[in-house]
N, C-alpha and C positions, 0 to 999 in steps of 0.2 A: 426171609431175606435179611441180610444184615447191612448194617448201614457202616459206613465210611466214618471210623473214627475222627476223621476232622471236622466231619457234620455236626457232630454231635459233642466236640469237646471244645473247650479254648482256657486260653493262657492268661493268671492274673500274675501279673510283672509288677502290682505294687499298687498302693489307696489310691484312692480317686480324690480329687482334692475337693472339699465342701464348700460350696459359695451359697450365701442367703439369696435368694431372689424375692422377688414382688409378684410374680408370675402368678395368674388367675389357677392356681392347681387344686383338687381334691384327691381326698382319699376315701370317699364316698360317693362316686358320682352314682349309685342304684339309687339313691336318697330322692331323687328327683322323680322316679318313676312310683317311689311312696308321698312324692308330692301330687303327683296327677290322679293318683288314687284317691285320693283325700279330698283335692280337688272338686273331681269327677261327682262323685257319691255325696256330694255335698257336706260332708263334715266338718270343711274347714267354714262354712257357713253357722254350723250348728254351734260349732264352738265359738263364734261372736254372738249368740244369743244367748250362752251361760252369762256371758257377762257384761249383757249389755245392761241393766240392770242397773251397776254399779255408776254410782254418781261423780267418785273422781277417781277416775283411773291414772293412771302410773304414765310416764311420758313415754315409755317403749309400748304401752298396752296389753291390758293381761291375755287378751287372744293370743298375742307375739309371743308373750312370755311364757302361754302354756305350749306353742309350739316349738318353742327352746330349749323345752323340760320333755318333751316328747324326744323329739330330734335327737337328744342327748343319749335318751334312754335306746333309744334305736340303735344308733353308731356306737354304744357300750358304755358310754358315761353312768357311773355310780354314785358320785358325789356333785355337789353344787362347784366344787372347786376344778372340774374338768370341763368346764364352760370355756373359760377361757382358754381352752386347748383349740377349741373352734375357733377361735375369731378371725381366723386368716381364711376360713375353708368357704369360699366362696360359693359351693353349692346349699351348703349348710345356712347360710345366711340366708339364701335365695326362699330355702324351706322357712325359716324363722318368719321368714319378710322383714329384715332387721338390714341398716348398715353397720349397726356394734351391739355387739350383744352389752346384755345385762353386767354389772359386776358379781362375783359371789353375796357380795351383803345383798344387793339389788335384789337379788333374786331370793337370799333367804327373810329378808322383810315381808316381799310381797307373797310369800308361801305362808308365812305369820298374818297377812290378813283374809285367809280364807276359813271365812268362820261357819258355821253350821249350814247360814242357808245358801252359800255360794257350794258348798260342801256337798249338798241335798242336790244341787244342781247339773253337780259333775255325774252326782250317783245316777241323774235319769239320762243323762248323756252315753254314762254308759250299759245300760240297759239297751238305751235305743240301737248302739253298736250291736249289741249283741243278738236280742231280737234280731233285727236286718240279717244276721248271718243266717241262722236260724229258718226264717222266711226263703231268701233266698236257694237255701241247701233245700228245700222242700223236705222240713223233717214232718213228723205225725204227733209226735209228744213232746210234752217237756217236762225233763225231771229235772230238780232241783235236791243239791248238798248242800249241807248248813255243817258248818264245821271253823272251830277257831286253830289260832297254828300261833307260834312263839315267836319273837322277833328281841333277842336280847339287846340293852339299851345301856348307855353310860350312867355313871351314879346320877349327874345331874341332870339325865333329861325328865322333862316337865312329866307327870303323869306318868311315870312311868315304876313299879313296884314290884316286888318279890315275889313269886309264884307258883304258876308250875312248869317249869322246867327241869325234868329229870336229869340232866344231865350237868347242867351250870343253874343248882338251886340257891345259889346264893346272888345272883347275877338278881340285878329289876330289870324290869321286860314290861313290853308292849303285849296283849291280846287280842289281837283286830279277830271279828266274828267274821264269814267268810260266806257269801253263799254260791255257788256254782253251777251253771248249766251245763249239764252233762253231754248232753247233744252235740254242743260245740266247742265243751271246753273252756267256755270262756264265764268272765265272774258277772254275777249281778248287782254284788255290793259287799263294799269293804267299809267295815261298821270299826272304831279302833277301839281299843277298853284297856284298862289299865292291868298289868300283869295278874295281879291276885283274884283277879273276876272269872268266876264260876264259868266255863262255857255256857250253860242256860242263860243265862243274864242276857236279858232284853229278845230272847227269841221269839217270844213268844210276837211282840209290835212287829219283829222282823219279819214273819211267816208271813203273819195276817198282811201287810205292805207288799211282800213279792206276789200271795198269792192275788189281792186285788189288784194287781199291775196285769197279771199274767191272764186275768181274765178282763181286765178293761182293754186289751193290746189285740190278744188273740181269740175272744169267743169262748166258745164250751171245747176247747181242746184237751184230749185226756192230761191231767196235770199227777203227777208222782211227788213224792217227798222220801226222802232216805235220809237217816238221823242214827249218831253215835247215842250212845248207852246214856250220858250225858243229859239229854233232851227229853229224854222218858220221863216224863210229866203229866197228870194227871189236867193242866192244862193247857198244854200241845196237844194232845189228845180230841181232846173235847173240841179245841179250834181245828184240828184235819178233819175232824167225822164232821162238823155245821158246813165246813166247805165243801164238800162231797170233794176230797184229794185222798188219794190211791194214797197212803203211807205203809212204809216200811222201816221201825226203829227195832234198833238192840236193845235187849230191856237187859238189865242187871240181876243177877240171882239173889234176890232179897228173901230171907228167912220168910217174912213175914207173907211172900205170896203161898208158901208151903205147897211148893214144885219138886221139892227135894226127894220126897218120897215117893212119887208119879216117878220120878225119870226112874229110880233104881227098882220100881216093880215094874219098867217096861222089859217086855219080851220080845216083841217085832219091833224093828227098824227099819224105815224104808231107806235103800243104799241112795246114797247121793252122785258120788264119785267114789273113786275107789280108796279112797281114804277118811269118808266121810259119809253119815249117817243120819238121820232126822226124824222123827216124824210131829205132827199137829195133834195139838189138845183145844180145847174150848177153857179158858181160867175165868173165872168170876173174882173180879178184885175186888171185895166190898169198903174197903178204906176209898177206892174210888167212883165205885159205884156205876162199876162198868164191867163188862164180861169181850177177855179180849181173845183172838186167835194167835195161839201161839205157837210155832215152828220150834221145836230144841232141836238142836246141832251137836253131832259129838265126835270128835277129830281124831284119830287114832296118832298116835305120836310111837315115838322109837325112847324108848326107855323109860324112864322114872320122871317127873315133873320135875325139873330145875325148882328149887325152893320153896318145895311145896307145892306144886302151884294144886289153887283153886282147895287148899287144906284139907290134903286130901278127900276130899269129896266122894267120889267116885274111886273104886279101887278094886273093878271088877278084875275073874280070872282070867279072860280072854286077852288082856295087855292094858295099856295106859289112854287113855283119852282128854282130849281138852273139851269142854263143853259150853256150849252158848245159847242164848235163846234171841227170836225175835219175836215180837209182835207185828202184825200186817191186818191190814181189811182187804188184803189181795187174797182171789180166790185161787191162785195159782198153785203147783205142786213144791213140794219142799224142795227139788231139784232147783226149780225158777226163784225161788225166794233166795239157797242161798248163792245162785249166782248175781241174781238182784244186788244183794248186799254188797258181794264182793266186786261191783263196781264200782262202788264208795273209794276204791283206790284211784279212781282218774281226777278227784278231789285233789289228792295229794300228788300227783303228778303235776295237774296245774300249778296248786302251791311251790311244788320245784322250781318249776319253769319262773315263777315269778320272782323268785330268791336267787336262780343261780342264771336264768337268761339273763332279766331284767335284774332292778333292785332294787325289790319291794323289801329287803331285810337290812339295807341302810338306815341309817338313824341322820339323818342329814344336817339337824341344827336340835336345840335343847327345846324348841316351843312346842307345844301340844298342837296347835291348828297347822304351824309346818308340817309337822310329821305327818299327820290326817292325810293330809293335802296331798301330800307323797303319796302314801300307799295308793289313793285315789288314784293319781298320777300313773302310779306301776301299771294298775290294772285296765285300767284306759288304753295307755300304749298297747298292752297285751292283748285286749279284743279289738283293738283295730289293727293288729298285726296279723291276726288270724282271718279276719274279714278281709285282710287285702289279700291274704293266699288264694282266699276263695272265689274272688272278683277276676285274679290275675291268672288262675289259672296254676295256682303252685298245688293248692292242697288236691287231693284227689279223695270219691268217696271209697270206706272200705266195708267191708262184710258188717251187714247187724248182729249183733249177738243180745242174750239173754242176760247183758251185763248192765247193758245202757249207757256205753264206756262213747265218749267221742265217735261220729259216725264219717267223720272227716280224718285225713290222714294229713296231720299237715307236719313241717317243717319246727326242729328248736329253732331257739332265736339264734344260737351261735351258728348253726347250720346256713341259716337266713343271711343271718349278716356274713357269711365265706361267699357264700356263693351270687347274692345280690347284691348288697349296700357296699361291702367295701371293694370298690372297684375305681382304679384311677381314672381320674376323667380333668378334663382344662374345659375351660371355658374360649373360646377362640371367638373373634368380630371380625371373619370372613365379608367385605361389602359392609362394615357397619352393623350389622345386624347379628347378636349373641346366638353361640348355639355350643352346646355342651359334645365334647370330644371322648368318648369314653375308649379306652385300650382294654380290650380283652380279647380271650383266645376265641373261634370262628362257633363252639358248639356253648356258650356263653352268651354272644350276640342273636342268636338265633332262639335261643329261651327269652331273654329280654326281646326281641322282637315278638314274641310270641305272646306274652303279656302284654306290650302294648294295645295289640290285637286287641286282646279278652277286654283290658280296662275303655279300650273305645267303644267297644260293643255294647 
């Protein structure tokens, strides 16, 4: 059926003329149904016991002030200087619990005095986010990814040094170590280290601290561990096998384990996918003093290796292959192992998410405990943005696979913020009495009804 061109068109004869008003308006009225959330699940409670601690607090209050570092990061603020973009936004305040927000110094001092044990404090905060998700979703396991990721930095910021960044090597950067619950997606702790620092550097505290969290929280639940090439340590090792934790690391092809000769007099393969091959060996490492199960991997590729790769190694007649090993004290088949691995990419997917939703790759002010505090920050927001999908009704569960990849289907944040948070809304005192006025289209109000639902439930 076709519609009536007048229906559907109209005439702009010329600008609209701009006048300022004072008018109670936002551009985020969703932000309130992530207040009731927050609310609801009591978080916004938890978060006055990080700091309640503190002997002289700040005159806006650092609860207020992390809810205005939250808020910000929610509605898309990347820098301290987009604070004051809100100060008019009346819902936004409402969420703060603030009648003026902070200044940008205000806010980058008091990011400056969050020092190690307020630091320790956010980290179990955000544990407990995440756990809750986790519980709620009724998962069975929890695997955990330990992986660092690059956050380039200005010449002057504190702590901050030259490293490894292939692509901008002369740039100093930030290393924050990272660790991940696969389950939901969501981080368990953002550890920051200065650019030049080894990935391994300090994992070994970090393991042994998730996995006693993880078993003071949840019991004898099957616990996993999945670890880059990096981490293959003689004592990482030694601390998964006294925990009784499932691991699965990529080990490196060192001369010195002398694998090199095994793979090239192997004759069976067992197929993996159709482009990839495996099969397990039993290696006795006596530099280690340990006998490990190892899985080789051999990739078939389309042509010749791009610069060498792997010097020449391998250069059978059948075509070209890329080769890799892991070691596991899983009993599983090489199929399982290496789809196991290659769920080590939902790792970096989060990491995405946290760099280009949020802005965990801002460098915000030159202090060391500023910056900490941030990343903290990022990730915080992040697992309580995905906890609220899950309360509200947004995320949905998807198919389990052998990957261990996210078992929840939830929303980016840009997606999040189109579709929920940025929504006009006024505030109107109908009788005296506030009530928030939101304009949107009828299949809109009916999802946001429908959340309400879930979050009273």
């Amino acid at each position: 059926m076709r519609l009536i061109q007048g229906s559907i068109r109209t005439h702009v004869k010329g600008f609209l003329p701009i006048v300022w008003t004072d008018e109670a308006l936002s551009a985020h009225g969703g932000l309130e149904l992530f207040s009731r959330y927050m609310a609801e699940r009591g978080w916004l409670a938890r978060l006055r016991e990080v700091f309640a601690a503190r002997r002289c607090d700040t005159d806006y209050g650092s609860w207020r002030m992390s809810l205005a570092v939250i808020g910000m990061l929610i509605v898309g603020g990347s820098r301290l200087a987009h604070l004051r973009q809100l100060g008019r936004d009346p819902v936004f305040l409402r969420f703060a619990r603030l009648r003026k927000l902070p200044s940008e110094r205000t806010l980058s001092r008091w990011l400056g005095q969050m020092t190690e044990g307020l630091r320790d404090r956010l980290q179990a905060l955000l544990r407990d986010v995440a756990f809750a998700t986790w519980s709620a979703a009724e998962m069975a396991r929890v695997t955990i990814d330990l992986d660092g990721t690059v956050i380039r930095t200005g010449v002057c910021v504190e702590g901050a040094e030259r490293g490894f960044n292939p692509h901008h090597p002369k740039d100093p950067s930030y290393y924050p170590l990272t660790a991940h619950l696969a389950q939901t997606g969501q981080m368990l702790g953002v550890w920051n280290r200065a650019g030049n620092t080894h990935d391994s550097v300090g994992a070994v505290d970090r393991l042994r601290e998730l996995i006693g969290d993880v078993r003071e929280r949840l019991g004898s639940v099957p616990l996993e561990v999945r670890l880059d090439s990096a981490f293959c340590q003689k004592a990482v090792l030694d601390l998964l096998t006294a925990s009784g934790v499932e691991y699965t690391i990529k080990m490196p092809m060192w001369k010195w384990l002398e694998v090199r000769k095994r793979i090239t007099q192997r004759k069976r393969w067992t197929r993996v996918n159709a482009s990839v091959d495996g099969f397990s060996l039993s290696l006795r490492i006596d530099k280690w003093k340990r006998t490990e199960r190892v899985v080789v991997f051999r990739k078939r590729i389309s042509g010749k290796p791009a610069k060498n790769f792997q010097l020449s190694l391998f250069q059978p007649d059948d075509g070209f292959y890329e080769y890799s090993m892991v070691t596991t004290n899983k009993t599983c088949n090489e199929a399982t192992v290496w789809a196991f691995m290659a769920g080590r990419g939902s790792h970096e997917n989060t990491l995405g998410e946290l760099k280009n939703g949020l802005a965990f790759a801002s460098v915000v002010t030159q202090d060391w405990d500023a910056n900490s505090a941030w990343q903290i920050f990022n990730a915080l927001t992040h697992n309580l943005v995905r906890d609220f999908q899950l309360h509200a009704g947004i995320a949905t569960k998807k198919k389990n696979t052998r990957k261990r990849t996210p078992r929840l289907l939830f929303r980016k944040m840009r997606t999040l913020r189109f579709e929920w948070i940025h929504l006009p809304a006024r505030i109107a005192r109908p009788q005296g009495r506030a009530e928030l006025r939101i304009a949107a289209e009828p299949s809109t109000r009916k999802r946001f009804n429908r959340a309400l639902e879930q979050l009273a439930a």
